[in-house]
C-alpha positions, 0 to 999 in steps of 0.5 A: 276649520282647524285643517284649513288654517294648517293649510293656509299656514303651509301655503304660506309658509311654502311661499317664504321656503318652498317644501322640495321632494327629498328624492327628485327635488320638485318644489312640492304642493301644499297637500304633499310631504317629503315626497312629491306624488310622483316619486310616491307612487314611484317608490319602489317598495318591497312589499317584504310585509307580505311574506313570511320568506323574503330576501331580508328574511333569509339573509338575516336567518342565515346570519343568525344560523351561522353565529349558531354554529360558531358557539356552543348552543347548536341546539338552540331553536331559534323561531324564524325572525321576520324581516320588512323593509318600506323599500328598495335601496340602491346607491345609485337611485335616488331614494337613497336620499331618505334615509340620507336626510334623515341620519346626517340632515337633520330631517327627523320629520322625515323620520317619523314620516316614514317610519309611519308608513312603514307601521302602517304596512306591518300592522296590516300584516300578520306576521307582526300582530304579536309584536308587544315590544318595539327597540330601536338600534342605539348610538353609542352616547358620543354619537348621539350627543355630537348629532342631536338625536338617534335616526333609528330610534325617530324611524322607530317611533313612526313604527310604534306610533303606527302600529299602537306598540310601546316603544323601549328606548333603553333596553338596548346600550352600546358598550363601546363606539364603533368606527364608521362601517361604509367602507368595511367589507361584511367579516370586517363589519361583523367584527367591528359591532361584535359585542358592542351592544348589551341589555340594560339593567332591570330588563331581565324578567320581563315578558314579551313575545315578538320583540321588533329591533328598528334601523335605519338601512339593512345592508349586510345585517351585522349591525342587526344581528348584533342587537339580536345576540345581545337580546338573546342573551336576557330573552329565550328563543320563545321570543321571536325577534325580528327586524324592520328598517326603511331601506333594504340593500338588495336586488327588486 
C-alpha cells in the first residue's frame, strides 16, 4: 500500500517537473531514477570489483611505490591497495554528466544513488570484505560551506549505506585550500595536494584493518594518494588502504 502511494506521489509529482535522465535527458518513467533504463543498461562499468589487479589498481600502486622512493622508508611494505570505480569516465561520453550534477548541481540524491550502486558491487566482492572503515576525501571548510555539502563524502555515504560499514566523516582534514586542478597537468596536481590533508585529533590508536578513502573521479590519483600519505602517517602498513570512486578516467 505505502509502495503505491510513493508511487502515485511520483506520477504526479513527474506531471508538474518531469524527472530527466541525467546522461541522455529522456524524460524518465515513474519506476526510474536518474537513469533512463536505457543508459542503465548502457553504462559502461568497469567491473574493477572483480580483479585484484586492474587499470585503477596499478596505477595507484604505482603512484604509492614512487612516493616510496622519494622518502626514506624504501623498506616500507606496503599491501597492495585495491581500487574500484562504478564506470568509465571519458570527457566526451555523456555519463561524465553524473558526476558533473552531483558536485557542481546540487544532485545529492544522485550521490547517494549511485554511491549505493557502487557498494552493492564492492560488497559482492572479496577483496573489500574486511573493510571496517570507510573515509570520504574532505573539502577544505571555505569550500564545503560556499557549496552546501562535500560530493565525496554524499557518494561515500551511498558506499557505507550499502555495504553495512561506518562511515568516518572527520578523521580526515585539509590543512589548507588547494586551487581548482582541471587544468594542472599530474607533477602540478601532485604538487598542488602535497600535504594538504592531515588525521584528526584523537584518530591515533584506533584499530582498523582495510580503510576505503571515497572520491568522486580518479583521474591521475594525486588527490587520493595524498589522503593515503596522511593516513599512513597515524596507520602502519598492516592496514590495507585502498580507494573507490564512481568515475575512472582511462581507457574500457
Amino acid at each position: 500500500m505505502k509502495k503505491r502511494i510513493c508511487r502515485g506521489l511520483r506520477a504526479a509529482a513527474d506531471l508538474i517537473l518531469p524527472r530527466k535522465c541525467i546522461v541522455c535527458g529522456k524524460v524518465l518513467l515513474s519506476e526510474e531514477e536518474h537513469l533512463c533504463l536505457e543508459c542503465l543498461a548502457d553504462m559502461p562499468m568497469t567491473f574493477f570489483w572483480t580483479m585484484s589487479h586492474n587499470p585503477m589498481a596499478d596505477r595507484f600502486n604505482e603512484i604509492i611505490q614512487k612516493g616510496i622512493g622519494m622518502t626514506d622508508n624504501e623498506d616500507s611494505h606496503e599491501r597492495y591497495a585495491y581500487a574500484a570505480a562504478l564506470f568509465f569516465y571519458h570527457d566526451e561520453a555523456d555519463y561524465r554528466l553524473i558526476p558533473y550534477q552531483i558536485k557542481y548541481h546540487g544532485n545529492q540524491r544522485a550521490g547517494i544513488f549511485f554511491g549505493r550502486m557502487l557498494g552493492r558491487k564492492l560488497a559482492s566482492s572479496s577483496l573489500f570484505q574486511d573493510v571496517d572503515a570507510i573515509v570520504p576525501v574532505p573539502l577544505h571548510w571555505a569550500r564545503k560551506w560556499n557549496r552546501g555539502y562535500n560530493q565525496a563524502e554524499i557518494i561515500a555515504s551511498g558506499i557505507a549505506g550499502s555495504m553495512g560499514k561506518p562511515l568516518l566523516c572527520n578523521t580526515l582534514k585539509r590543512t589548507r585550500r588547494t586551487v581548482t586542478q582541471t587544468r594542472m597537468d599530474i607533477d602540478e596536481k601532485t604538487a598542488n595536494v602535497s600535504g594538504a590533508f592531515a588525521v584528526s585529533e584523537g584518530m591515533a590508536g584506533k584499530q582498523y584493518r582495510h580503510i576505503l578513502l571515497v572520491d568522486d573521479v580518479f583521474t591521475t590519483g594525486s588527490t587520493l594518494f595524498a589522503c593515503f600519505v596522511a593516513l599512513r602517517a597515524v596507520f602502519p602498513p598492516s592496514v590495507r588502504i585502498s580507494v573507490a570512486t564512481l568515475g575512472f578516467v582511462g581507457g574500457a
